[in-house]
C-alpha positions in Angstrom: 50.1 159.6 143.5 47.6 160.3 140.7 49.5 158.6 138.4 50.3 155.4 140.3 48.6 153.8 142.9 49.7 153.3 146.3 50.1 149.7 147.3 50.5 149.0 150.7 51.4 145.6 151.8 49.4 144.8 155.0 46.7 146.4 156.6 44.9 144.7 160.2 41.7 146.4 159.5 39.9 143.0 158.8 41.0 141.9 162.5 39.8 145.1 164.1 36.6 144.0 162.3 36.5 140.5 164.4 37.8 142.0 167.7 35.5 145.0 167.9 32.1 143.5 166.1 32.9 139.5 165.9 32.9 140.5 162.3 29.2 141.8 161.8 29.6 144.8 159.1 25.9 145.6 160.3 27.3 146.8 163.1 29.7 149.6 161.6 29.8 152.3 159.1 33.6 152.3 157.7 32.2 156.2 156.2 31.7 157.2 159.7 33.5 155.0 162.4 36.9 156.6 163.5 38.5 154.3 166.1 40.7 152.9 163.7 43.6 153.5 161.4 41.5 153.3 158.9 38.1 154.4 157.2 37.3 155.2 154.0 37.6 159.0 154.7 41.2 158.3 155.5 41.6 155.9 152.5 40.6 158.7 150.4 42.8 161.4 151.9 45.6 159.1 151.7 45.3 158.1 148.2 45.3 154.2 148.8 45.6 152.9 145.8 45.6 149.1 146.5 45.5 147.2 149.5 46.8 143.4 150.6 44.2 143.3 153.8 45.8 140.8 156.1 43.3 137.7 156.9 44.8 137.0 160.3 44.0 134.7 163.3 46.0 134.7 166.2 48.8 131.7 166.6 46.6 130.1 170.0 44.3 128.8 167.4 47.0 126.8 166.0 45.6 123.2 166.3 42.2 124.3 167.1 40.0 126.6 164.6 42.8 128.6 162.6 41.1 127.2 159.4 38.1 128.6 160.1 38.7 131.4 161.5 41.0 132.2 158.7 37.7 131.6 156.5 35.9 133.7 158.2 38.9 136.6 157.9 38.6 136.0 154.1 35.2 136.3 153.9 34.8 139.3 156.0 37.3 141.4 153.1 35.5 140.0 150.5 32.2 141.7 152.6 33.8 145.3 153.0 33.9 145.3 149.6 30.5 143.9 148.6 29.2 146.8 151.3 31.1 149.5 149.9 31.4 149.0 145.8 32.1 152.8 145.3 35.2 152.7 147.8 36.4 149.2 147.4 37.0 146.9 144.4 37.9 143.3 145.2 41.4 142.5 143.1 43.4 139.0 142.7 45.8 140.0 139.8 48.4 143.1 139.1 45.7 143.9 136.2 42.7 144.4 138.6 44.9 146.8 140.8 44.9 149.0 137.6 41.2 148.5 136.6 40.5 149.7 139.9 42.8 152.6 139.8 41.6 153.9 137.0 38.2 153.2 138.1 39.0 155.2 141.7 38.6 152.6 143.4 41.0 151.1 145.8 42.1 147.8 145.1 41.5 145.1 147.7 43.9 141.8 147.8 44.1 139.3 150.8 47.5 138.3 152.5 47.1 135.3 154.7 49.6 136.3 157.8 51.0 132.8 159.1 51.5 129.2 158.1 49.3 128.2 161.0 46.4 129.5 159.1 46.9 126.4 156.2 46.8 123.7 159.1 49.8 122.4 157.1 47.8 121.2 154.5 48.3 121.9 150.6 44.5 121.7 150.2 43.7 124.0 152.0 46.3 126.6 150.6 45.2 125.9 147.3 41.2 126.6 148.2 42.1 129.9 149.9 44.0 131.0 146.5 40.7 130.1 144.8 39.2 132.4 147.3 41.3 134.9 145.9 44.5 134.8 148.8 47.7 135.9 147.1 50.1 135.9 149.7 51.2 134.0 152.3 53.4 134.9 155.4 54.9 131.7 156.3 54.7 132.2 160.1 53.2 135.1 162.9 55.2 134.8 165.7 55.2 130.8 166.4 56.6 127.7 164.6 54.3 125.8 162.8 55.2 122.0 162.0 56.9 122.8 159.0 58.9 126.0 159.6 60.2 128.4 162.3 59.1 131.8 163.5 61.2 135.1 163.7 61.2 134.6 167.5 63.9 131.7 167.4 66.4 134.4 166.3 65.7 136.4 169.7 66.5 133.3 171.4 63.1 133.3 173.4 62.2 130.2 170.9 64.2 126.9 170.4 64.4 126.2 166.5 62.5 123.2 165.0 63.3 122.8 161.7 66.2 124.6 161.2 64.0 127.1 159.5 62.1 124.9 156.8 61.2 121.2 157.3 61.0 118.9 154.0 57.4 119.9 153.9 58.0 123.1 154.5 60.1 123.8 150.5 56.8 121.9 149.3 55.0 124.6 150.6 57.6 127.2 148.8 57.4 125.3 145.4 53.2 125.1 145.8 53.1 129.0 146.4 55.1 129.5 142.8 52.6 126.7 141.0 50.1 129.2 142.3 51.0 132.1 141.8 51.0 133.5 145.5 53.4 135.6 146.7 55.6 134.3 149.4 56.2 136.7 152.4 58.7 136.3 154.6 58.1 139.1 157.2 58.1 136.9 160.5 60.4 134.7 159.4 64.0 134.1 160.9 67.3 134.5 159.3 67.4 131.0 158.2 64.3 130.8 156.5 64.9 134.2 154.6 67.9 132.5 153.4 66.7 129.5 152.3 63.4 130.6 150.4 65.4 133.3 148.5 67.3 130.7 147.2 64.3 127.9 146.7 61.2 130.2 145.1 61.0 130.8 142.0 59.4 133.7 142.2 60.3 137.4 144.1 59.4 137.4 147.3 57.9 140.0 149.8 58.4 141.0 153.0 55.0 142.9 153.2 55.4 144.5 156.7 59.1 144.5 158.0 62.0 147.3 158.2 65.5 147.5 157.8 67.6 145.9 160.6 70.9 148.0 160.2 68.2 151.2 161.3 66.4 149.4 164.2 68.3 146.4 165.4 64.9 144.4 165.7 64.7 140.7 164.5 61.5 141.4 162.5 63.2 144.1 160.3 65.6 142.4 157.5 69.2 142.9 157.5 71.6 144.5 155.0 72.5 141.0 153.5 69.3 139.8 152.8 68.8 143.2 151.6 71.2 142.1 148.4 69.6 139.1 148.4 66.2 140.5 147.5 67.6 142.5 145.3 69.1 139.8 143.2 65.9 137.9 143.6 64.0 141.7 142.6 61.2 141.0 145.3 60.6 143.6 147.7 60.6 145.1 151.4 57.5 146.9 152.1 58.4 149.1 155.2 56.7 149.0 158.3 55.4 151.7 160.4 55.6 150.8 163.8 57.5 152.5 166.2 59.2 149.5 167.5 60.5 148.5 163.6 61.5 151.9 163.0 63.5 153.2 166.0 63.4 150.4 168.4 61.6 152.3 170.6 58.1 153.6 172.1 58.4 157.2 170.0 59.2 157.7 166.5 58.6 160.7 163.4 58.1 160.2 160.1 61.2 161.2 159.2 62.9 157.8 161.3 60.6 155.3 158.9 62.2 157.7 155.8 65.4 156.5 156.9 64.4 153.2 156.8 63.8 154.0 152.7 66.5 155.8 152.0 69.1 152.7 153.9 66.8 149.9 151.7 67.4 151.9 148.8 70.8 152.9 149.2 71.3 148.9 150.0 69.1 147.5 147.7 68.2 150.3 145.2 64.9 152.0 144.5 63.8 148.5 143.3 63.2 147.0 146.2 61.5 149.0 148.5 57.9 149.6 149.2 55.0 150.5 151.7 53.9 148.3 154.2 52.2 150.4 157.2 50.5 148.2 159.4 48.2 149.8 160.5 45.4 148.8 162.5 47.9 145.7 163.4 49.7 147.8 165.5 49.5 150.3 169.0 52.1 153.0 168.3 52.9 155.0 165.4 55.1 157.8 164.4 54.3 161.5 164.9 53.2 162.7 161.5 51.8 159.1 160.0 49.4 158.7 162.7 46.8 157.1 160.0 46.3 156.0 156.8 45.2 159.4 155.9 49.0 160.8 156.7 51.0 158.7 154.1 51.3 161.7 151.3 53.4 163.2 153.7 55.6 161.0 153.4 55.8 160.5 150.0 56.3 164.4 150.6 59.1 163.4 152.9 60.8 161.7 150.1 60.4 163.9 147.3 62.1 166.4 149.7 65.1 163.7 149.9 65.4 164.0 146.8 64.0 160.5 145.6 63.3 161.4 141.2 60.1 160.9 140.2 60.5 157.3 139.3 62.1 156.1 142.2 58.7 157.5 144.1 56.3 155.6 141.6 58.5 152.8 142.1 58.0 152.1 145.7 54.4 154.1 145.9 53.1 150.8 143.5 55.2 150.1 140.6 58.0 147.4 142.5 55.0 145.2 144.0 53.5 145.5 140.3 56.6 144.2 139.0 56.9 141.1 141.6 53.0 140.6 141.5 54.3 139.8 138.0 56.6 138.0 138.1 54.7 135.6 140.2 52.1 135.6 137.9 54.5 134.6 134.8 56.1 132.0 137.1 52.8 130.3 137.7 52.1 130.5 134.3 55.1 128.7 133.3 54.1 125.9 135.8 50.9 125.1 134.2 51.9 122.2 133.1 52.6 121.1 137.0 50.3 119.0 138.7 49.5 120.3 141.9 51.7 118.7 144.9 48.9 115.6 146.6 51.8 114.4 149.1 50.3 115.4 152.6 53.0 116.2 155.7 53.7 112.7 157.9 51.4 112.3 160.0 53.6 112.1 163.0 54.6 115.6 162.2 51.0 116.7 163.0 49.7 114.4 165.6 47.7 115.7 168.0 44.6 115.1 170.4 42.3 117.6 167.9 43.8 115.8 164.9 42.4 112.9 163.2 44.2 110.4 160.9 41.9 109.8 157.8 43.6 109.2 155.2 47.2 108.0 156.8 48.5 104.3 157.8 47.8 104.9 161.1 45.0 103.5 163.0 43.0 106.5 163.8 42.2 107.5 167.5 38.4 108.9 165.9 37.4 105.4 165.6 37.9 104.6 169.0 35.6 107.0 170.6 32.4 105.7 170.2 33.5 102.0 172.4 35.5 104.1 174.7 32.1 106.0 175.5 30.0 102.7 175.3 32.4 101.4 178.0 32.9 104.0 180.2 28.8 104.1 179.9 28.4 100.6 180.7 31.3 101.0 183.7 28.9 103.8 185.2 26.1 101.5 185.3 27.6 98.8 186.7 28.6 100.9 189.2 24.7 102.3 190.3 23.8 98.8 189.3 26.3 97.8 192.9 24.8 100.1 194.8 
């Protein structure tokens, strides 16, 4: 772990931020404060190398403020490491998460967890990479108006798209332009399917399991397993006690069994860390923190994992995809970026506005709708 960093794939400490102190940093001391996952103590005893903090709003602000709350996520990272420099280095490439590890510092990304956040729009994608987002998980846990959520598999969701929607593959193919990485923890069956053959990039699955372990519709099965190894993207697995043994209790030994199945499927190649912590309730006896995750790198070693199949999933596969992604967006340069907006009857709604589309818009009607429900009201006191 001295020798490569750690990078873990999604971390909810930026949320426990907004629930606990509406996001004011003035209010806590990361150094100090111990009612999370994660503080920088922990950080340090657990080596984190890197980090992909998620920016994530909850899916009941779809068609209401998930924009601007997902803003507000973004900036709240890019705060934790303006506060704490010596601790935190603020990282948007696979060459920053080396500066900083050799500087000591651990790397800090942002992962934008669901396609509600984007308000199906390509604009606002593209201005939350310029804020530095470099992945996007293409749903939480409810369909957006472009693609469906993991739920439909459980059959407590009816399915919408058929997993992606026309708009939804533009979304895919802007992601590549970009260079962000597309993760597909969340996602159903269908839609793993049909991005691994659409991007043209490796994908991610920053915080999911394998299903053949814990028969759980947010862990990945064995045959999308082989797909992401031909595609050489990457599962990062999760920690939570429901993903790894499909129950309320779990060791650290049951989430090693999750690597050693996603390597013996997929090879060493494709696996990685994705802990989830702070996003989740219940955790495995001997990982109860970020502080606990040498042990199991320990766990693994003792598996008998070589040397390089540890430094591959400790940091070195999410290098390689990181990338890969970035090699693919530089061979798109020469792409304009995609201006065609979703239909607008795809997104209509009573907080929606139609600027822009063919449509009259319902805005424009407000102001005589309150001039003559005004002068109704007046008539009325006028009778009297």
């Amino acid at each position: 772990m001295s020798e490569t960093p750690l990078i873990d794939g999604h971390n909810d400490l930026p949320w426990q931020m907004r629930k606990q102190f509406n996001n004011q940093l003035s209010k806590v001391d990361l150094n100090t404060f111990n009612e999370t996952h994660t503080n920088i103590p922990k950080i340090k005893a657990g080596r984190l190398g890197a980090q992909f903090w998620s920016a994530y709003v909850p899916c009941d602000t779809q068609y209401k403020d998930a924009v601007r709350q997902t803003f507000e996520q973004i900036d709240v990272i890019h705060r934790m490491c303006q506060k704490y420099p010596d601790t935190f280095m603020f990282a948007s490439s696979s060459q920053d998460i080396m500066d900083a590890f050799r500087q000591n510092k651990t790397a800090s990304l942002i992962g934008v967890e669901g396609g509600h956040s984007i308000d199906s729009s390509l604009g606002t994608l593209r201005t939350m990479y310029q804020l530095g987002v470099r992945y996007l998980t293409l749903t939480h846990s409810c369909n957006t108006p472009w693609v469906d959520n993991w739920r439909v598999d459980t059959g407590s969701e009816p399915s919408q798209h058929n997993g992606l929607s026309p708009f939804g593959e533009q979304v895919i193919q802007e992601l590549n332009r970009l260079g962000m990485l597309v993760d597909l923890a969340h996602v159903p069956v269908k839609v793993m399917e049909q991005v691994l053959e659409l991007s043209k990039a490796p994908v991610i699955f920053s915080h999911s399991s394998a299903y053949a372990i814990c028969k759980h519709k947010r862990n990945v099965p064995d045959n999308i397993l082989l797909k992401v190894k031909e595609k050489k993207g990457i599962v990062m697995v999760n920690f939570y006690n429901d993903y790894v043994t499909c129950s309320h209790t779990a060791a650290l030994s049951d989430v090693a069994n999750h690597f050693d199945h996603i390597k013996k499927i997929g090879g060493p190649e494709i696996v990685g860390f994705g802990g989830d912590y702070d996003g989740v309730t219940r955790l495995p006896h001997g990982l109860e923190d970020v502080s606990k995750v040498p042990n199991l790198v320990a766990e693994l070693l003792r598996r008998n994992w070589t040397d390089a199949e540890v430094k591959a999933a400790l940091g070195g596969n999410l290098l390689r995809v990181l990338q890969e992604a970035e090699k693919v967006r530089d061979s798109l340069k020469s792409t304009y970026p995609d201006d065609a907006p979703i239909p607008y009857e795809q997104v209509e709604n009573p907080c929606r506005t139609s600027y822009g589309y063919d449509v009259p818009n319902q805005a424009a009607v407000h102001p005589l709708t309150a001039a003559t429900l005004l002068l109704t009201v007046s008539l009325i006191f006028a009778q009297k």
